[in-house]
C-alpha positions, 0 to 999 in steps of 0.5 A, a space after each residue: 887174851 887166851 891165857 885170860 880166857 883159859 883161866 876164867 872162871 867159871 871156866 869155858 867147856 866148849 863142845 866144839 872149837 872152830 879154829 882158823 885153820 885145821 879141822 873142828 875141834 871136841 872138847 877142851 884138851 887142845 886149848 888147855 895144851 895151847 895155855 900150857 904151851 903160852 904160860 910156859 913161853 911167857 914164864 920163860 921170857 920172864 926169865 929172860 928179861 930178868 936175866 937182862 937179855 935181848 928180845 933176840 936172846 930170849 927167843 933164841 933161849 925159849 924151849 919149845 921143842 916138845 910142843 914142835 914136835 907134837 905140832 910139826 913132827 919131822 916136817 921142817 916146813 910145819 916147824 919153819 911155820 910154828 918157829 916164826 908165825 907162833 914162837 917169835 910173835 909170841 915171844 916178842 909179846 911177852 916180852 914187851 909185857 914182861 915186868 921190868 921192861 
């Protein structure tokens, strides 16, 4: 649904954006980073499934190591966070959704 949203046409410029969490956002560069960071997630566990790896095997390959320090810096609880509350439900996502699964 977000990469859907991100690529609709004509595309959302919102003024604010009230995420669940954090602070009220202007302007659109955090949802652009978050489609970036999905497409990358998603292409990559296409690749994966190509490859005829496991769901642990894809999770274990997916690089998002510039997005967890952008998101977590150096603190380990907020990429203990971000590896199992956004990377893995994601991964798993794409994964199901992958052509040829």
């Amino acid at each position: 649904a977000w990469l859907r949203l991100s690529d609709s046409e004509p595309p959302l410029n919102p003024r604010l954006i009230v995420p669940g969490h954090g602070k009220v956002l202007q302007g659109t560069a955090h949802v652009e980073r978050l489609a970036a960071l999905l497409r990358s997630i998603r292409d990559q566990t296409r690749a994966a499934v190509a490859r005829g790896e496991t769901l642990d095997q894809a999770r274990a390959g997916i690089d998002v190591k510039d997005a967890r320090a952008e998101i977590a810096g150096t603190d380990k609880m907020l990429a203990f966070l971000f590896d199992g509350f956004f990377v893995g439900p994601v991964v798993q996502s794409a994964f199901e959704e992958a052509p040829g699964k």
